[in-house]
TIRO-2110 file (N, C-alpha, C; in Angstrom, 1 decimal):
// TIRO-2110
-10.6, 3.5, 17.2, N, 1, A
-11.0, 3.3, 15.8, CA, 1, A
-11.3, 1.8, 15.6, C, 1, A
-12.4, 1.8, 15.0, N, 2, A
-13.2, 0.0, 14.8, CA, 2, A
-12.0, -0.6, 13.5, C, 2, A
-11.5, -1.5, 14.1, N, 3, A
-10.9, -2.3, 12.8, CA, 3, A
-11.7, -3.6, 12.4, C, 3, A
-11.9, -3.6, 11.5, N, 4, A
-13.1, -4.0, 10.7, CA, 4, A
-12.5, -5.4, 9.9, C, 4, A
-12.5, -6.4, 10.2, N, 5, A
-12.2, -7.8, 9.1, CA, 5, A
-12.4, -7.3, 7.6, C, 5, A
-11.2, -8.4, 6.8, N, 6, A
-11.0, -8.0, 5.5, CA, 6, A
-12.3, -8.5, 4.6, C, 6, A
-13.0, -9.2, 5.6, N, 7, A
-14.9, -10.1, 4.7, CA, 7, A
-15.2, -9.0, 5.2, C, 7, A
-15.6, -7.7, 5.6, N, 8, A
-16.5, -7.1, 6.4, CA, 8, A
-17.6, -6.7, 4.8, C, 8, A
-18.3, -6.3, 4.4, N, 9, A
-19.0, -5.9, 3.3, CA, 9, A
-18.5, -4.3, 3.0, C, 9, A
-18.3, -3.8, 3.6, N, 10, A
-17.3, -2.3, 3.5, CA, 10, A
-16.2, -2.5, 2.8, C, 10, A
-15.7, -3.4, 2.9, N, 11, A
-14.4, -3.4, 2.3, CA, 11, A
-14.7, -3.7, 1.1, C, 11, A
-15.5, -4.1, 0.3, N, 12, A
-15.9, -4.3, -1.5, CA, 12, A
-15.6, -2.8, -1.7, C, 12, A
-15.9, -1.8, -1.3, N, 13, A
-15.4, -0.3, -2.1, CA, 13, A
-14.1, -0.1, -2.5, C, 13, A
-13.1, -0.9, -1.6, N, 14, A
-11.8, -0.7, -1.6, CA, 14, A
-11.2, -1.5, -2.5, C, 14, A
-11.4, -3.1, -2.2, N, 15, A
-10.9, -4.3, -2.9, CA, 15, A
-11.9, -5.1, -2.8, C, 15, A
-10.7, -6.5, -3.3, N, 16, A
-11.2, -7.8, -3.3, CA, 16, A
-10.3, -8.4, -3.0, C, 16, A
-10.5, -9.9, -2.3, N, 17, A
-9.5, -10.3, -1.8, CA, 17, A
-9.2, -11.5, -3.1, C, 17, A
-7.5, -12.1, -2.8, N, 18, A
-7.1, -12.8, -4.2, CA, 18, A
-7.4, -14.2, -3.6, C, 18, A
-7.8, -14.6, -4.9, N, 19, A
-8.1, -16.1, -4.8, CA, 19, A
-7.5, -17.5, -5.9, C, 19, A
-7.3, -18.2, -5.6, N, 20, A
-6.7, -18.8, -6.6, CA, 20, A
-5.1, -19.4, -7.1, C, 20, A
-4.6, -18.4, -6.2, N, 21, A
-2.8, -18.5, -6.3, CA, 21, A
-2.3, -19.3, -5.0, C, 21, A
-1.6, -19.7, -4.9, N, 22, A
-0.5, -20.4, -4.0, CA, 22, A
0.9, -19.6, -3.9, C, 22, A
-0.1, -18.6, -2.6, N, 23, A
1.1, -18.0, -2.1, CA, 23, A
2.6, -18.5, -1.4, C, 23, A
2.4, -19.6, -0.9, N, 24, A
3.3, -20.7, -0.2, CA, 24, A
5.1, -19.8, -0.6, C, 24, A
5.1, -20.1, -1.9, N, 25, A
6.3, -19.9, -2.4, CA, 25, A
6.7, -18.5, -1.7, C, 25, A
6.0, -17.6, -1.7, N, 26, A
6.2, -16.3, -1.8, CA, 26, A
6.7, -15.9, 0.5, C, 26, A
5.6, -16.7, 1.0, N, 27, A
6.1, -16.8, 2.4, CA, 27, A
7.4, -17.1, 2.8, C, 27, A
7.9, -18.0, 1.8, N, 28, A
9.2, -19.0, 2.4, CA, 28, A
10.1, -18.0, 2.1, C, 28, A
9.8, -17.1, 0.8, N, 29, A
10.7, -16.1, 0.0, CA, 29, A
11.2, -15.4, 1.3, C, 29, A
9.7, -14.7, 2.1, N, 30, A
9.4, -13.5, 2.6, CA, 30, A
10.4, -13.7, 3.9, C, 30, A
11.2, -15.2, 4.1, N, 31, A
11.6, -15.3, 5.9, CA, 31, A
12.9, -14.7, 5.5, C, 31, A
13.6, -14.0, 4.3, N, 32, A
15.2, -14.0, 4.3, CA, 32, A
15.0, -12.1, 4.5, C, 32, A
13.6, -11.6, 4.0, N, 33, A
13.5, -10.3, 4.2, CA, 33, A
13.7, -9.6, 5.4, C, 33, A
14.6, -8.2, 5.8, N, 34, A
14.2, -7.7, 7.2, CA, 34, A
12.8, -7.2, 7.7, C, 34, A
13.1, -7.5, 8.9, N, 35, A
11.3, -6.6, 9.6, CA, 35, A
11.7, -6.0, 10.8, C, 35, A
12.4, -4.8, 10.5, N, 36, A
12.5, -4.0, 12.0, CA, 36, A
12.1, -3.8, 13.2, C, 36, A
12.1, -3.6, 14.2, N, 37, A
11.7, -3.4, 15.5, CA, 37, A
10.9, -1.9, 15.1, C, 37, A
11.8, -1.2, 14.6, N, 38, A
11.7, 0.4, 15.0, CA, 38, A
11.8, 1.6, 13.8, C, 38, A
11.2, 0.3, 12.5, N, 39, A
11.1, 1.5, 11.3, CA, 39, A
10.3, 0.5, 10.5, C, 39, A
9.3, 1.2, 9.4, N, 40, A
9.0, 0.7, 8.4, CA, 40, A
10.0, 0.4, 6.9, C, 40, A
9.8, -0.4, 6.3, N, 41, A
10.9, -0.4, 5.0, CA, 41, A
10.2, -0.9, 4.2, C, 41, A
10.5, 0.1, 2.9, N, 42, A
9.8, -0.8, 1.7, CA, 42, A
10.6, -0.7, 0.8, C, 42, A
10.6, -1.9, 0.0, N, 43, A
11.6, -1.9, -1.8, CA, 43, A
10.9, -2.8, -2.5, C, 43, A
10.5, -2.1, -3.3, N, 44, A
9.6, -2.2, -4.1, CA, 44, A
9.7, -3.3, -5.6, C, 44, A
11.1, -3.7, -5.5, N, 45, A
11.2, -4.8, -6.4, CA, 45, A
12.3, -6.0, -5.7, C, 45, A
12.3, -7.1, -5.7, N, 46, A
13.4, -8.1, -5.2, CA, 46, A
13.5, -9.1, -6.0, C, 46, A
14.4, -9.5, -6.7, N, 47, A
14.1, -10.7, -7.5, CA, 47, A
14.5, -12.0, -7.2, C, 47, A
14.4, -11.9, -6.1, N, 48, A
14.3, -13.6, -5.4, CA, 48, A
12.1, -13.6, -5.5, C, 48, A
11.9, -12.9, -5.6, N, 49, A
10.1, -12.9, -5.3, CA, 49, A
9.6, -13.0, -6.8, C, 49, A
10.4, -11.9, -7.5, N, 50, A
9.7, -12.2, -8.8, CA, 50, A
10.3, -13.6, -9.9, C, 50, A
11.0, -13.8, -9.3, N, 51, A
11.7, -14.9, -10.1, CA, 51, A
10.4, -16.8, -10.1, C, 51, A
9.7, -16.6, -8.9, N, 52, A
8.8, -17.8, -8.5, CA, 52, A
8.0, -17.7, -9.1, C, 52, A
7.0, -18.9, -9.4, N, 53, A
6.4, -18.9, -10.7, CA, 53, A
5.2, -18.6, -10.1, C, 53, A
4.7, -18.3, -9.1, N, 54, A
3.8, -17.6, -8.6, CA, 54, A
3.5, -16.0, -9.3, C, 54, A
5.2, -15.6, -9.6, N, 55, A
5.4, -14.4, -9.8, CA, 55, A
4.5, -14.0, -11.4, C, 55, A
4.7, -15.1, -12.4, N, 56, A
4.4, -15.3, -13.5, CA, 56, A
2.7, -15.2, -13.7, C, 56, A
2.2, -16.2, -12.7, N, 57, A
0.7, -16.2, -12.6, CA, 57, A
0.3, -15.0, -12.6, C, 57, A
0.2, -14.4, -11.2, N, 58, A
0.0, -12.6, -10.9, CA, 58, A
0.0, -11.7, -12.3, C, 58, A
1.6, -12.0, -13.2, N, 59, A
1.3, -11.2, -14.4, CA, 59, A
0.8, -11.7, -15.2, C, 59, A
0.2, -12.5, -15.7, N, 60, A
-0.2, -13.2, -16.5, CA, 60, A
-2.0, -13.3, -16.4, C, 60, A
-2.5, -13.8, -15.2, N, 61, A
-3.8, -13.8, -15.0, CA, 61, A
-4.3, -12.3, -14.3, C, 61, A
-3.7, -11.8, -13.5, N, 62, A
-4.0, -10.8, -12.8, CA, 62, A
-3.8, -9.5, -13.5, C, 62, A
-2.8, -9.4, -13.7, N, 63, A
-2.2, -8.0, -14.4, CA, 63, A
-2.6, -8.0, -16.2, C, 63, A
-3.1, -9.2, -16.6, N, 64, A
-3.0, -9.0, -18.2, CA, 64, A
-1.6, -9.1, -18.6, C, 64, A
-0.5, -9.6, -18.4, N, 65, A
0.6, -9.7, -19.1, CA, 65, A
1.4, -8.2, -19.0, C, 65, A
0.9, -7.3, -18.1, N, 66, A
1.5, -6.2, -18.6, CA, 66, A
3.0, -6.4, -17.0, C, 66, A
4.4, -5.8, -17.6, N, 67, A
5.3, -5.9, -16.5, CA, 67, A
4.9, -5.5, -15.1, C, 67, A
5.3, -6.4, -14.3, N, 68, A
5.4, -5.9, -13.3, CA, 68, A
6.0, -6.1, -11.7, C, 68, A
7.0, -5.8, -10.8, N, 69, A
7.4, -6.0, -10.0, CA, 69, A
6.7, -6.3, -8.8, C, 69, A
7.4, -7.1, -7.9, N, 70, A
6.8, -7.6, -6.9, CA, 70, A
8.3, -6.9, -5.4, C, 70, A
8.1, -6.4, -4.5, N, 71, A
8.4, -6.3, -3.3, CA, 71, A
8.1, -6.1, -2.0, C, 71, A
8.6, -5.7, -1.2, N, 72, A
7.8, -5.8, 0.1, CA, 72, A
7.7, -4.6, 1.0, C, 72, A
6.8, -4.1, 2.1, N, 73, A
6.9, -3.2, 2.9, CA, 73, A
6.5, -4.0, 4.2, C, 73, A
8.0, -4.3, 5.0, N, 74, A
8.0, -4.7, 6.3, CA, 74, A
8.6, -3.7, 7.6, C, 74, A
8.1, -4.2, 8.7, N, 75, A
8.6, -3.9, 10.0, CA, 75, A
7.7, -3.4, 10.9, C, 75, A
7.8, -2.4, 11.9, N, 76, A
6.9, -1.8, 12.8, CA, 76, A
6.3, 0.3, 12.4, C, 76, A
5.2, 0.0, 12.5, N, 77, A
4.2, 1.5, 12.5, CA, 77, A
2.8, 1.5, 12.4, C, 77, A
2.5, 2.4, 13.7, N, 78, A
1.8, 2.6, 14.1, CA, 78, A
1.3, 3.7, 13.7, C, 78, A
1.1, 4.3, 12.6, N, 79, A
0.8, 5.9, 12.3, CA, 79, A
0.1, 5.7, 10.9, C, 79, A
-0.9, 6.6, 10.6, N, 80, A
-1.4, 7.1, 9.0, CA, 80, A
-0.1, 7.5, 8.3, C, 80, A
0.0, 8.9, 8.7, N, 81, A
1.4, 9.3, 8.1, CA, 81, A
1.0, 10.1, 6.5, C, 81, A
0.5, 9.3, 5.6, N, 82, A
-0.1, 9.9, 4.1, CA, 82, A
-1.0, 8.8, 3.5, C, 82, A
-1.0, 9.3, 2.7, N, 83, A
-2.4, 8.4, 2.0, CA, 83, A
-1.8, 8.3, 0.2, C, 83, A
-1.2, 7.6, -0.4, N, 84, A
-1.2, 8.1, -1.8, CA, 84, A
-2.2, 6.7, -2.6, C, 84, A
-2.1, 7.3, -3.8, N, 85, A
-3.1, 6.6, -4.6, CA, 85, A
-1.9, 6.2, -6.3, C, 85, A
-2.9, 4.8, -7.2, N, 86, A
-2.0, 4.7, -8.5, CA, 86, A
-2.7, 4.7, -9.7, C, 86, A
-2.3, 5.1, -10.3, N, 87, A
-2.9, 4.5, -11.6, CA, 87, A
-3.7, 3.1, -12.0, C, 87, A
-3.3, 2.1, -10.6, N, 88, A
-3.3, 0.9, -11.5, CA, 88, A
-4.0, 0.0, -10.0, C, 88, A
-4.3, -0.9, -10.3, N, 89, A
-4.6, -1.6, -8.8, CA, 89, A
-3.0, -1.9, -8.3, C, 89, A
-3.1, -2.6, -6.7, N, 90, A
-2.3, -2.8, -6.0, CA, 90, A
-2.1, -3.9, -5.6, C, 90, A
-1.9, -4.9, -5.3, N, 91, A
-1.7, -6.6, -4.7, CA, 91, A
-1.2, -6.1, -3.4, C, 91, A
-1.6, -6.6, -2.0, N, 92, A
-1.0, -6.9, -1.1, CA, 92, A
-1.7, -8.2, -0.5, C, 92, A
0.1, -9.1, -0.3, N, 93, A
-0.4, -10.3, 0.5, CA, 93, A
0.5, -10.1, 1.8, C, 93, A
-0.4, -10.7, 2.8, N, 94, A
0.0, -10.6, 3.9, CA, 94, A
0.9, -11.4, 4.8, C, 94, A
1.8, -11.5, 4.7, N, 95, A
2.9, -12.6, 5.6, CA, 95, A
2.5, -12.8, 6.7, C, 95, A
2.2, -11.5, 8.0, N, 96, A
1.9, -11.6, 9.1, CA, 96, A
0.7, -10.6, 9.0, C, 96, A
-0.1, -11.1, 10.3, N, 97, A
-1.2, -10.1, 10.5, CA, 97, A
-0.7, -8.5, 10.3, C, 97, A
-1.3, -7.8, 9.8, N, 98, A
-1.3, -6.5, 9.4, CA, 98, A
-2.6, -5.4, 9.4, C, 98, A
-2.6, -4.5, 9.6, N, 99, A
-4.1, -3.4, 9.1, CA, 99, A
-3.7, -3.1, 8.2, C, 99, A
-5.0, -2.3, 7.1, N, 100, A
-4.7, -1.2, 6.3, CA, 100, A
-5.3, -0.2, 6.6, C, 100, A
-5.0, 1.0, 6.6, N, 101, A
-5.7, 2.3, 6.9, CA, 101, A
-6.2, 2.4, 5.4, C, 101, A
-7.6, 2.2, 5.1, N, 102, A
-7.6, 2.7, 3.8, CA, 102, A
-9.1, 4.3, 3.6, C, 102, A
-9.0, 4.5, 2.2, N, 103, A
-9.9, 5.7, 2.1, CA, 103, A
-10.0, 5.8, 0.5, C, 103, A
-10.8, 6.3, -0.1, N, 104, A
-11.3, 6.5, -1.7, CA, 104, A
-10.7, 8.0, -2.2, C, 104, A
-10.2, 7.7, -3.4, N, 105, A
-9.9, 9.0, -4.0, CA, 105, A
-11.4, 9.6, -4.5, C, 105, A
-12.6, 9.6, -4.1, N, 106, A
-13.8, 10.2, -4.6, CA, 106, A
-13.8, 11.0, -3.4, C, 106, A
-12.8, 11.1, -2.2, N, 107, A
-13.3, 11.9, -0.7, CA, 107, A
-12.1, 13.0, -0.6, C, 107, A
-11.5, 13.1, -1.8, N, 108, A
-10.2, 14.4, -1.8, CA, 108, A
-10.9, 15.4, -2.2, C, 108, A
-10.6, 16.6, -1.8, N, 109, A
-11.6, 17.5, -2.2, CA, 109, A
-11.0, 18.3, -3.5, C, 109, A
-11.5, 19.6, -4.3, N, 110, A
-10.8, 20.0, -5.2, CA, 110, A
-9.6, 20.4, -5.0, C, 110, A
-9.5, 20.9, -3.6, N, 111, A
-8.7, 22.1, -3.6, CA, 111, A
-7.1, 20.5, -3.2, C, 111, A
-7.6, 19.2, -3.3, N, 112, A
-6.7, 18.1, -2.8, CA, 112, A
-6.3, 18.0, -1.6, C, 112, A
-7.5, 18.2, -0.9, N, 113, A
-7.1, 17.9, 0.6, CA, 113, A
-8.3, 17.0, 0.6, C, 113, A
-8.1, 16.2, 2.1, N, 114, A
-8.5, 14.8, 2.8, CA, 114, A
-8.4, 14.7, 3.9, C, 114, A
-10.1, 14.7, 4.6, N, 115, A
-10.0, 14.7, 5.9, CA, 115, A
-9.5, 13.2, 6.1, C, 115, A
-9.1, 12.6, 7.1, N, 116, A
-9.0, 11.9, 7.7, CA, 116, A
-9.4, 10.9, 8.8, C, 116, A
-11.0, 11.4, 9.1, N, 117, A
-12.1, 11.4, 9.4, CA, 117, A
-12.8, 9.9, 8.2, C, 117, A
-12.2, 10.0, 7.0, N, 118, A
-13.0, 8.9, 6.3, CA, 118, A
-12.3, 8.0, 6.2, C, 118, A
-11.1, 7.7, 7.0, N, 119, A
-10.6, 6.6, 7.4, CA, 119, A
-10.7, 5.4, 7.8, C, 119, A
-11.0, 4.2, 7.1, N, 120, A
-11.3, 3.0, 7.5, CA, 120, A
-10.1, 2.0, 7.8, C, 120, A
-10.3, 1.3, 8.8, N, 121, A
-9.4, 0.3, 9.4, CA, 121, A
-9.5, -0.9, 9.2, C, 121, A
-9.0, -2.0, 8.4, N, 122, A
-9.1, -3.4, 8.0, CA, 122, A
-8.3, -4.3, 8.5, C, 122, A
-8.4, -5.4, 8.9, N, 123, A
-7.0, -6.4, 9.7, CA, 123, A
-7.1, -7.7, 8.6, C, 123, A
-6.2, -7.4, 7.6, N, 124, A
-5.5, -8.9, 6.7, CA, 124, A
-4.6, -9.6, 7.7, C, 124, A
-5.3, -10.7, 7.7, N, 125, A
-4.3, -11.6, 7.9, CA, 125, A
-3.6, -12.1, 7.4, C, 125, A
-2.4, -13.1, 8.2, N, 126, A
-1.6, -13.7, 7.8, CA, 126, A
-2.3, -14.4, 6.8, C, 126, A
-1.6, -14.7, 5.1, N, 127, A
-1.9, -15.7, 4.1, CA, 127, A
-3.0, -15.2, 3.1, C, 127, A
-3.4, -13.8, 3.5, N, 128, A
-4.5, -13.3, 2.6, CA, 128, A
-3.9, -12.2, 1.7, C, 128, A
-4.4, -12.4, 0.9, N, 129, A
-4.3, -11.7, 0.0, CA, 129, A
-5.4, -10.2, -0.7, C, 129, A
-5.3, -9.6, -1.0, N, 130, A
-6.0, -8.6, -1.5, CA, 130, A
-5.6, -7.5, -3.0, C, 130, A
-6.8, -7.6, -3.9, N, 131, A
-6.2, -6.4, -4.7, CA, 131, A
-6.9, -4.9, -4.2, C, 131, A
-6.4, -3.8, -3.9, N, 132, A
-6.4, -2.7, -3.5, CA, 132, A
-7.1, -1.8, -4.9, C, 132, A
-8.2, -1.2, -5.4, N, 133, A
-8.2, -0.6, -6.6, CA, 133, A
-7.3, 0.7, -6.9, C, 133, A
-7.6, 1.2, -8.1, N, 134, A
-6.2, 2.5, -8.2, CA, 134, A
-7.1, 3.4, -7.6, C, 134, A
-8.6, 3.3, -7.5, N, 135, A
-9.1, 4.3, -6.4, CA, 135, A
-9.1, 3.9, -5.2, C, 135, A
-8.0, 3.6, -4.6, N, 136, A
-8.1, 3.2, -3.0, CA, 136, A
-6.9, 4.1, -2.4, C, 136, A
-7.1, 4.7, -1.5, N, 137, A
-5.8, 5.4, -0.9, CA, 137, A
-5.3, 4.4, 0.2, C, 137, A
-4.2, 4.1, 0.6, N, 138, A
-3.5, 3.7, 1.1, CA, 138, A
-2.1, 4.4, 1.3, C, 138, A
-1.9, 3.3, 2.0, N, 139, A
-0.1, 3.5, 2.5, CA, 139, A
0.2, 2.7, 3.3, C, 139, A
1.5, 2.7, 4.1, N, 140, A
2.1, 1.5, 4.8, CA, 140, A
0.9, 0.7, 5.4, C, 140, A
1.5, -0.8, 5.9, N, 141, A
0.3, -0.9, 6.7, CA, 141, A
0.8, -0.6, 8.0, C, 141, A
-0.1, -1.5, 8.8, N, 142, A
-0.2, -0.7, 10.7, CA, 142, A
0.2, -2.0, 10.9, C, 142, A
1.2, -1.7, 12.0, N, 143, A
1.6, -3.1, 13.1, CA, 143, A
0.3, -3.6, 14.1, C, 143, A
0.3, -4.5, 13.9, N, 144, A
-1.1, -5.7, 15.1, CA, 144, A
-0.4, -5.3, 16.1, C, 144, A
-1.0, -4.4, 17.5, N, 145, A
-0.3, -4.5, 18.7, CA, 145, A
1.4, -3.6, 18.4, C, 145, A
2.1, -4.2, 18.8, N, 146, A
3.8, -4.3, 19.3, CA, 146, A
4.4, -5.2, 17.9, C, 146, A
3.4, -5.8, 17.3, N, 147, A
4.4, -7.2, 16.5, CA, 147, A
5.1, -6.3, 15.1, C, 147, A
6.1, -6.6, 14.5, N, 148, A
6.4, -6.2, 13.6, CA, 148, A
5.7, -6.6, 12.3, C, 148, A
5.7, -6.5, 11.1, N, 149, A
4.8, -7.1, 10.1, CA, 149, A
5.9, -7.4, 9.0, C, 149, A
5.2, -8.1, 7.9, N, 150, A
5.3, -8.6, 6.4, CA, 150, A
4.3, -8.2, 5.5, C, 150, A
4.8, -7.5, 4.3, N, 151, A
4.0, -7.8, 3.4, CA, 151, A
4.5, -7.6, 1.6, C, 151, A
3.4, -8.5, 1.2, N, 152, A
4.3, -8.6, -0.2, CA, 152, A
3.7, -7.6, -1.1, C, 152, A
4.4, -7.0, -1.8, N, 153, A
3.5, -5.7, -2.2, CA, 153, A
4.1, -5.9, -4.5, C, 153, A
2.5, -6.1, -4.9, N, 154, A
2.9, -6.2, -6.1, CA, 154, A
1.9, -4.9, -7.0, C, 154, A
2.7, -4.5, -7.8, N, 155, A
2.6, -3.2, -8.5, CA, 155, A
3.2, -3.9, -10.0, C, 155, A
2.6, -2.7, -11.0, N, 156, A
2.8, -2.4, -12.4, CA, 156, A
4.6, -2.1, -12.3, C, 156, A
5.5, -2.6, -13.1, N, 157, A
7.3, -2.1, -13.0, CA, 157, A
6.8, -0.8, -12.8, C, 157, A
8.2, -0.7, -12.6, N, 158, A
8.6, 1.0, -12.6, CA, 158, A
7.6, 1.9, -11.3, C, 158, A
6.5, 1.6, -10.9, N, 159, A
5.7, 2.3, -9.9, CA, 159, A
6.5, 2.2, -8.8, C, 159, A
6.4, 3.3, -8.2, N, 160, A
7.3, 4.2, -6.9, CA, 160, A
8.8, 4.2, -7.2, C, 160, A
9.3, 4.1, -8.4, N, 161, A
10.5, 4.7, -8.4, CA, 161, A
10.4, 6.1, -8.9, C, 161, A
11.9, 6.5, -8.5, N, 162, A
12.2, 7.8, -8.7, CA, 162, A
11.9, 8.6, -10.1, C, 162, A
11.0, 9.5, -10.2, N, 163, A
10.9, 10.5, -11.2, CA, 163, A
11.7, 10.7, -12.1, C, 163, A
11.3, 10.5, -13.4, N, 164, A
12.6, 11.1, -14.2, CA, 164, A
12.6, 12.7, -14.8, C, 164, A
11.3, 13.3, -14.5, N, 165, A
11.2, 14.4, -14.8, CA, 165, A
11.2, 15.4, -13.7, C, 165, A
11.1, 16.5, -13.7, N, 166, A
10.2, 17.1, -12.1, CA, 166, A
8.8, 17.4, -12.2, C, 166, A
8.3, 17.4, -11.2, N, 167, A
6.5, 17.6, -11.1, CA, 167, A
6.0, 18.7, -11.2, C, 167, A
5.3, 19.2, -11.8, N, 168, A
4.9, 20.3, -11.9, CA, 168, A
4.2, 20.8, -10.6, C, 168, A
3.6, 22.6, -10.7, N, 169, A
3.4, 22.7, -9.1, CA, 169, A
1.9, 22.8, -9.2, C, 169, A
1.2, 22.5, -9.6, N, 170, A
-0.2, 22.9, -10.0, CA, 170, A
-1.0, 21.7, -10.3, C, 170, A
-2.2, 21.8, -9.4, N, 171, A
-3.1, 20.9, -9.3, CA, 171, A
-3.1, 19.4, -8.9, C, 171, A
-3.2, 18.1, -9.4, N, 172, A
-2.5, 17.5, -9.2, CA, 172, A
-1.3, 16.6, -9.1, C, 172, A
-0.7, 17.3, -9.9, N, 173, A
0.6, 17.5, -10.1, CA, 173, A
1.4, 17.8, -8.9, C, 173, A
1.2, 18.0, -8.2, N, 174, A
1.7, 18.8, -6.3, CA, 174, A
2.0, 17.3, -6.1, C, 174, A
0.4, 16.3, -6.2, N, 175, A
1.1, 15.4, -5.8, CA, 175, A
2.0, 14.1, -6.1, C, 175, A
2.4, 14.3, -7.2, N, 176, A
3.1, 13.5, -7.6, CA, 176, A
4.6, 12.8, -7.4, C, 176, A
4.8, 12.1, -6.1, N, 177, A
5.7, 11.9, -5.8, CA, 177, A
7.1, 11.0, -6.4, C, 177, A
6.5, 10.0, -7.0, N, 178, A
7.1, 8.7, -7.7, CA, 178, A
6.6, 8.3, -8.9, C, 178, A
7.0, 7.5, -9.4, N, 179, A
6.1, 7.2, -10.6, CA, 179, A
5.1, 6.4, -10.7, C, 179, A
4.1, 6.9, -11.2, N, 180, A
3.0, 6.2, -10.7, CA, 180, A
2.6, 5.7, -9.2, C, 180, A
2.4, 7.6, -8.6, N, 181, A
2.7, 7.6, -7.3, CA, 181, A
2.0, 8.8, -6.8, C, 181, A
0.9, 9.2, -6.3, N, 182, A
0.5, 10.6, -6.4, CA, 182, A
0.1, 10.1, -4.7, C, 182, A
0.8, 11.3, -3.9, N, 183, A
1.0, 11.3, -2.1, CA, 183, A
0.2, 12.6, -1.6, C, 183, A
-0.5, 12.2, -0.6, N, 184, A
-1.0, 13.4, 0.3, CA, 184, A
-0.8, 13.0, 1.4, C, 184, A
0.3, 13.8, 2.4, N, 185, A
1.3, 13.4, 3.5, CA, 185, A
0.1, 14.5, 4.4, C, 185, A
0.3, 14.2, 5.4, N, 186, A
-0.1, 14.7, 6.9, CA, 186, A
1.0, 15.5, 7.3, C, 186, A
0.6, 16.7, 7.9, N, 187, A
1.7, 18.0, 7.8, CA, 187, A
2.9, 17.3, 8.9, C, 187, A
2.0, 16.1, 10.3, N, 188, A
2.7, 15.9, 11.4, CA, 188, A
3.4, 14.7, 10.5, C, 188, A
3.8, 14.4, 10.2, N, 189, A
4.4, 13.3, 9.2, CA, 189, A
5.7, 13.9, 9.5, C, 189, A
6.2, 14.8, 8.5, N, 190, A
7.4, 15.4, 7.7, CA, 190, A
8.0, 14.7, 7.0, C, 190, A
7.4, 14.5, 6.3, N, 191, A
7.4, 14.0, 4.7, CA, 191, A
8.3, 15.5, 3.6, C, 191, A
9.4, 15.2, 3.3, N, 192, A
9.7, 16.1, 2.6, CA, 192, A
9.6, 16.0, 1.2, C, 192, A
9.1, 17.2, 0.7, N, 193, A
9.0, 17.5, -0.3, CA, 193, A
7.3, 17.0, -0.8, C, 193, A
7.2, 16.5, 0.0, N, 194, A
5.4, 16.2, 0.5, CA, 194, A
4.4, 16.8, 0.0, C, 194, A
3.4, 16.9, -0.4, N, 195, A
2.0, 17.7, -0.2, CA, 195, A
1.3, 17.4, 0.5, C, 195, A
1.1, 18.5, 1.7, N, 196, A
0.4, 18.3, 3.0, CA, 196, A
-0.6, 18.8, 2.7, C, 196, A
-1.9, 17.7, 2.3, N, 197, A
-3.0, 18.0, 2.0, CA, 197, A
-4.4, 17.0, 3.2, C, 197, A
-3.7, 16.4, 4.1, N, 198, A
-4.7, 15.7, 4.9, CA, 198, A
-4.8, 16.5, 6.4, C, 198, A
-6.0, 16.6, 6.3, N, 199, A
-6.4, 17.4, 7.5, CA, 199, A
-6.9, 16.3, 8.6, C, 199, A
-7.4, 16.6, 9.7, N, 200, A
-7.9, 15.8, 11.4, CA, 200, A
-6.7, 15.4, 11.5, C, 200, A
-6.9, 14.4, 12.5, N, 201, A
-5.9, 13.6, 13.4, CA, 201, A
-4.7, 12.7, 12.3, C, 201, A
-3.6, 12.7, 12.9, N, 202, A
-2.7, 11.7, 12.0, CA, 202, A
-3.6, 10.4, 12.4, C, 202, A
-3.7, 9.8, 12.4, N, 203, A
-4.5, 8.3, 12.9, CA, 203, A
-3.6, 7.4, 13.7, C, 203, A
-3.3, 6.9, 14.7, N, 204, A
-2.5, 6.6, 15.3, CA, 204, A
-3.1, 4.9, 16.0, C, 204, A
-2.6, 3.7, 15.8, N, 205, A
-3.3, 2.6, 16.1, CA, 205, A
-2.0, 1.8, 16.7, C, 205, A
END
């Protein structure tokens, strides 16, 4: 699979990359976080991250003032696995080199399935930043090689915590995993409680 630089011109469908902020603070944050050998981890809010006045800019210039938490998804993986999409755009900045497997919610079909076949591969580096739109499918990123990764991952509050209701089973509602969190897992995944709506290959890099 061609992994494609975060300047490639393909990549305007997805995002833009962020400009203007002084991530600095947020790197020095990011050395006390773990990065496993042998699992991905994400938590989705830390308040050693949001507390830096970096954290303030992001909601203030980027987000419109509206809340929102900042955390991280570190360690090693090499797999697609699922694809989910948000309501809202995404922030990812990159600690260490990283891919994103990404894809468009305009390529899910009615019935909410997604080949995986329209899978594009991007390599952020270390110190870049990007906003992801709420039409961008993603998910973890991919390890460069063997290396484990960093990354700072900023969202609207409350996005990807646990449901307070239950989801309905109908349409897309199936996928609604978290809040402000709608998932279509790969059946080889086993993602429980999942909607296994992505068809071809798991993507494996």
């Amino acid at each position: 699979m061609e992994i494609k630089a975060i300047t490639d011109p393909s990549f305007r469908r997805y995002g833009t990359l962020l400009e203007g902020y002084d991530f600095a603070p947020l790197f020095q944050e990011m050395k006390h976080t773990p990065a496993p050998a042998d699992q991905c981890i994400y938590q989705p809010s830390l308040g050693e991250l949001e507390n830096l006045s970096v954290a303030k800019q992001l909601q203030n210039r980027f987000f419109g003032e509206l809340p929102i938490q900042i955390g991280f998804c570190n360690g090693t993986n090499h797999l697609l696995n699922a694809l989910e999409y948000h309501r809202s755009s995404e922030l990812d900045i990159a600690v260490t080199d990283l891919i994103l497997l990404l894809g468009m919610q305009q390529d899910i079909k009615q019935d909410f399935t997604y080949d995986t076949k329209n899978v594009e591969a991007f390599l952020l580096p270390a110190g870049a930043g990007v906003q992801l739109y709420a039409t961008t499918l993603h998910y973890a990123p991919v390890s460069v090689k063997d290396n484990t990764f960093q990354c700072v991952i900023v969202l609207p509050r409350e996005t990807n915590l646990e449901l307070k209701e239950v989801r309905g089973n109908e349409g897309e509602d199936r996928l609604l995993a978290a809040r402000n969190k709608w998932l279509i897992a790969h059946p080889d995944a086993g993602i429980e409680g999942a909607f296994c709506g992505l068809t071809g290959v798991n993507i494996s890099l």
